[in-house]
N, C-alpha and C positions, 0 to 999 in steps of 0.2 A: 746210629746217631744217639738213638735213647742210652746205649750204655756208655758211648764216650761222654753225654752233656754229666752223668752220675759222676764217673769218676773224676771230673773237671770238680765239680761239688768239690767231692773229697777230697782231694789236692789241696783246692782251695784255703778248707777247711783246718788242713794241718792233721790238728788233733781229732782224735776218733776216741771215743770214750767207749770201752768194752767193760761191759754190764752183768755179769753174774752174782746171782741172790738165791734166794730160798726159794721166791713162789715168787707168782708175776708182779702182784702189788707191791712186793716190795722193790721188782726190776723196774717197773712204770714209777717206783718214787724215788731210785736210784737216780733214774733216767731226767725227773721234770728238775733234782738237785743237778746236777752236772749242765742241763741243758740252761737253767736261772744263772749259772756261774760264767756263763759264754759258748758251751760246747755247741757245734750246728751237728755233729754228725755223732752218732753212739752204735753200737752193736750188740744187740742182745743176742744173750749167748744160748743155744740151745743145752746147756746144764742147769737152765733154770728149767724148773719144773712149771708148763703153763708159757714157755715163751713167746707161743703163738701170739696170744691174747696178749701180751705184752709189746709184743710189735704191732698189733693191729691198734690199741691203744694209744700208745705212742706216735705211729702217726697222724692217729686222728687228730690228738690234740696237739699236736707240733708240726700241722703241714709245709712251716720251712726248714726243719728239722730232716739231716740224712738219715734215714735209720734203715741198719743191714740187721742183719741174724749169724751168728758167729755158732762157732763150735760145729758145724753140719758137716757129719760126717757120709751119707748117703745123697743122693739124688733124688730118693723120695720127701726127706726134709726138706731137702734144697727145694722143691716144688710145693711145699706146705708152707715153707716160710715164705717164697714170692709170691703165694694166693694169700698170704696173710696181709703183703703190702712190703716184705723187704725190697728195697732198692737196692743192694748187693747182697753178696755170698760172701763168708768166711769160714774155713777149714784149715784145722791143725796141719793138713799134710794135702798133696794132690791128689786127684781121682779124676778121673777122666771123662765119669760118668757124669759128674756133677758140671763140670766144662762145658759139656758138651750142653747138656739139658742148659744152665746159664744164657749159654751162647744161641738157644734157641729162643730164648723169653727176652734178648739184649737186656741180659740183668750182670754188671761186674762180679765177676769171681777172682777172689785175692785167695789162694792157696799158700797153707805155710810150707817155706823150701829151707832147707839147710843145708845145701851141697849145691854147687852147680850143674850138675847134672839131673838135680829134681829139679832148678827152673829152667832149664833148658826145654826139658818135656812141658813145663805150663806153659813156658811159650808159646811154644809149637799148637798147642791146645785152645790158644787166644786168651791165654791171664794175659792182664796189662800190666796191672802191680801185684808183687809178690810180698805176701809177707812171710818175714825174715824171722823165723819163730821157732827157738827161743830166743831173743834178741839177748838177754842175759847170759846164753853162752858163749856169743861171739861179741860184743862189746861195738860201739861205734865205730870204729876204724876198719870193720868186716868190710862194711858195704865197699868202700873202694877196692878191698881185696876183690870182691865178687863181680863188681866192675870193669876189673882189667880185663878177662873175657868176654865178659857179658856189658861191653862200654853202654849201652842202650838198654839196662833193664831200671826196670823203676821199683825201690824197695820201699815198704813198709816195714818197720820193725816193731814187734808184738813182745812185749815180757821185759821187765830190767830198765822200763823208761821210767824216770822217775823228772823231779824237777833240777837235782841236780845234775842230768846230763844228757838231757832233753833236747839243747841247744846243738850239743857237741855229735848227737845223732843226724840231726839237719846240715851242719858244717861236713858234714863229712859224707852226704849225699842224698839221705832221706827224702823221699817225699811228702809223710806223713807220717805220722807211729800212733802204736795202739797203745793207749793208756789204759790199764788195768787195777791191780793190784793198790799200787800206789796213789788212787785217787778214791777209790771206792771204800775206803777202809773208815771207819769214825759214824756220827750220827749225820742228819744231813743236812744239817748248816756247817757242819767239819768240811762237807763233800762239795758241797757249793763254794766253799772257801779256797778247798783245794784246785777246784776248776777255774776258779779266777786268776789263783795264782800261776796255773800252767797257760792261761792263755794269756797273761800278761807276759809271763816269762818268755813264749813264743812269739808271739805278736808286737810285746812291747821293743 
């Protein structure tokens, strides 16, 4: 129950704001610019050096705020970031080790797939949603491709989303996408500026 009411959040939510920086103060003021702009949900990436403390932050001071831990590549991160306070998991690629432990703590795990046959295995493993990562190599129009198989998987797409095609990732099946690159880039009233604009653009 505790992992479906999460990923219901995130759905919600749409936009997921994915947070890589230097050191954590700067991930926790990445984090308070995106989240002033509209963002409910972020993901702090374990390439930030310190992102424990960064997620533990972050929730503190944004308890309606989603916040996951991205980049975890083990199952032992994967257990530092949910004692840290992540409410999901995010990984470049699937592991099974990291599933499973998830699925012990009912904390979501969104594993990157780019084949159907890596989400077939998260499936099987209890991902709910998958992220579709790099999303910049397969373009909007993927998701239906990966569809016609898999009529019942629910994708996130990670990489390549920007504002102009944001929209056309959702038309064409999305459940939510990871904003990265293209919202984190500038000083942080740039950053706040740019989260307003994607969540007006989505929502509007």
């Amino acid at each position: 129950m505790k992992q479906l009411k999460t990923l219901n959040k995130v759905v919600e939510q749409k936009l997921i704001a994915v947070i890589r920086a230097e050191d954590s103060q700067e991930a926790v003021q990445y984090s308070d610019a995106v989240i002033k702009g509209g963002f409910k949900a972020v993901e702090l990436t374990y390439t930030t050096p310190g992102a424990q403390r960064a997620i533990e932050q972050v929730r503190e001071e944004h308890p309606n705020v989603v916040v996951g831990a991205g980049t975890v590549l083990d199952d032992i991160t994967a257990k530092l970031a949910i004692q840290a306070g992540a409410q999901f998991v995010v990984s470049p690629g699937f592991k099974k080790e990291i599933a499973l432990l998830c699925n012990l703590h009912q904390v979501p795990y969104l594993p990157g797939c780019m084949t159907v046959s890596e989400m077939m295995t998260a499936l099987q493993y209890g991902a709910q949603v998958i992220k579709l990562f790099p999303g910049a190599q397969f373009g909007p129009s993927a998701i239906k491709q990966f569809k016609g198989p898999l009529p019942d998987v629910s994708i996130m797409p990670t990489g390549g989303v920007n504002l102009e095609n944001v929209n056309e990732w959702f038309e064409n099946g999305a459940v939510a996408v990871g904003v990265g690159g293209s919202l984190t880039q500038g000083n942080l009233d740039e950053i706040e500026a740019k989260a307003k604009a994607f969540v007006e653009q989505v929502r509007g």
